[in-house]
C-alpha positions in Angstrom: -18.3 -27.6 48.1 -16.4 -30.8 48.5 -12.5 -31.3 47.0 -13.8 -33.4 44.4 -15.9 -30.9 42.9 -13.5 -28.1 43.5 -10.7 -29.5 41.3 -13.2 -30.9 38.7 -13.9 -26.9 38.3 -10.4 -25.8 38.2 -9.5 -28.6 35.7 -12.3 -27.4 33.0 -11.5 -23.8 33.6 -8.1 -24.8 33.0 -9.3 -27.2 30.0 -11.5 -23.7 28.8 -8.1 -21.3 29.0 -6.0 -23.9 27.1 -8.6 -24.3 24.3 -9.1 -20.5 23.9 -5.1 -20.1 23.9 -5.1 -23.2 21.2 -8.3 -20.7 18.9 -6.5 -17.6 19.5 -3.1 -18.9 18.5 -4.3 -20.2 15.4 -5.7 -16.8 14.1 -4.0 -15.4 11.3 -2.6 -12.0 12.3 -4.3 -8.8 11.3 -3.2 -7.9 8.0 -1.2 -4.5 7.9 -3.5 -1.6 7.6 -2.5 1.8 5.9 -3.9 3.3 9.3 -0.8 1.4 10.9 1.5 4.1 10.0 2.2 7.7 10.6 2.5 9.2 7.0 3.9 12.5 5.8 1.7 14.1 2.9 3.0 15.6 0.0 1.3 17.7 -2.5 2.3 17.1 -6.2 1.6 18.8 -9.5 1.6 16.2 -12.2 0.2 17.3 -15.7 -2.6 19.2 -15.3 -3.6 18.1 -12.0 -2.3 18.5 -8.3 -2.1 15.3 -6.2 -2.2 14.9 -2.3 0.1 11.7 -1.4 0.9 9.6 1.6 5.3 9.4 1.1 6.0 5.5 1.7 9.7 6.3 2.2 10.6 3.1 4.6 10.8 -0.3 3.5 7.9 -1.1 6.0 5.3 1.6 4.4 6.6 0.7 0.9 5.9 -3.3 1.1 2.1 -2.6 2.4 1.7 0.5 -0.2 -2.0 0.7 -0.2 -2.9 -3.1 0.6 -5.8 -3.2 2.5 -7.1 0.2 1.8 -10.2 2.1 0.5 -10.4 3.9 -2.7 -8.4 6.8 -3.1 -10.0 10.3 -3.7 -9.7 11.5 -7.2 -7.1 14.1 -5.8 -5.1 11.6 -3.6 -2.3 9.1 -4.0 0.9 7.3 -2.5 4.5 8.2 -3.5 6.8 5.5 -2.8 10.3 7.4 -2.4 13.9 5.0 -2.9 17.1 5.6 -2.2 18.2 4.3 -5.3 17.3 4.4 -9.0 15.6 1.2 -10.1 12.9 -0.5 -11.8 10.8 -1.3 -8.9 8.2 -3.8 -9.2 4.4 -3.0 -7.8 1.8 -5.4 -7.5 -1.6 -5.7 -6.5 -1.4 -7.9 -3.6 -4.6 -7.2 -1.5 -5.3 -4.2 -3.6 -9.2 -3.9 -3.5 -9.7 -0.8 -6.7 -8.1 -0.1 -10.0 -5.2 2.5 -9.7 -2.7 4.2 -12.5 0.5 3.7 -11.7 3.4 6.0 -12.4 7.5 5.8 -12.3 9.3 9.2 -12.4 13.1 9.6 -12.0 15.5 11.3 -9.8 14.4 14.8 -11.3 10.6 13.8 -11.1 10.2 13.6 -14.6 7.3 10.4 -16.0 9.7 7.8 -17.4 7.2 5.1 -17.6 3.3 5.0 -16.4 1.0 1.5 -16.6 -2.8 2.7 -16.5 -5.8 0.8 -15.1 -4.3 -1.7 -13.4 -6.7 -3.9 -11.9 -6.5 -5.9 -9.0 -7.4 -8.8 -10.7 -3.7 -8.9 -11.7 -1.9 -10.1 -9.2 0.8 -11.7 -9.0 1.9 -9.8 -11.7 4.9 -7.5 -11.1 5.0 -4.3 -13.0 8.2 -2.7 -13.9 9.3 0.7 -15.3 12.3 -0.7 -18.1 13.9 3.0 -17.4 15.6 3.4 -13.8 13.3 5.5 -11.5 13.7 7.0 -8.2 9.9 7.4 -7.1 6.6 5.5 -8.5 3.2 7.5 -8.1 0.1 5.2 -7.2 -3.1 7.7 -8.1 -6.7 6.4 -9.1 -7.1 4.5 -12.0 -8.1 7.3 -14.9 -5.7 10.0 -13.3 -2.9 9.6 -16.3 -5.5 10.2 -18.8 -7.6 12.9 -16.5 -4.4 15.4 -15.9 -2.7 14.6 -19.3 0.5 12.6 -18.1 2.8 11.6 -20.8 6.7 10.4 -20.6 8.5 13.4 -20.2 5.9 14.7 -17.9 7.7 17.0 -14.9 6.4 16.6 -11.6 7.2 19.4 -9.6 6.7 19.3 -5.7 4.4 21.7 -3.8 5.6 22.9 -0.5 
């Protein structure tokens, strides 16, 4: 193989690397999965019903909630856990199912609950207008299934 040839290959396998750097850089990155977190499970009784929920207690787990995910089981949920009583918004960004959404305050008891809320909502926010301390994502029909009502106690199961 003569010179000529020689650096004629290098240059397009150099061309080829700098055009696949260019295509991979340009990828969006891989949206957050719930998969990309180690989660702690809690057990919950709510109403008449007993929940299994992934705790989102770090900023991190608590801005993908369950973005990206598949449908919940009618027995599971996610309990977003603050440090702080607030209204805290949820939305449906890149939710892909219908989910009941419930606020509870610092002694776990239901001060506000939004039911059915469809994905098709985004961007709206939704807000509890009484401070809470935790909010309760379970699958859409839950509220009405296990009889939650304001006032409802949510009691912890170890």
């Amino acid at each position: 193989m003569n010179a000529k040839k020689f650096l004629k290959i290098i240059a397009l396998i150099g061309a080829l690397v700098a055009v696949l750097f260019v295509v991979v850089s340009l990828q969006p990155a891989a949206p957050l999965e719930i998969d990309s977190f180690p989660y702690e499970f809690q057990r919950l009784e709510i109403g008449s019903g007993v929940i299994e929920a992934m705790v989102a207690d770090t900023p991190d787990k608590r801005v993908l909630g369950l973005s990206n995910s598949g449908s919940l089981a009618p027995d599971e949920g996610m309990l977003f856990v603050f440090d702080r009583d607030d209204s805290w918004g949820i939305w449906m960004k890149q939710m892909r199912y219908a989910i009941d959404i419930i606020w509870m305050d610092q002694d776990l008891t239901v001060v506000h609950y939004v039911e059915n809320v469809s994905p098709d909502t985004y961007p709206t926010v939704f807000e509890s207008p009484t401070p809470a301390r935790y909010v309760l994502e379970v699958p859409n029909g839950t509220i009405q299934k296990n009889s939650v009502n304001l006032g409802t106690e949510v009691v912890l199961i170890d």
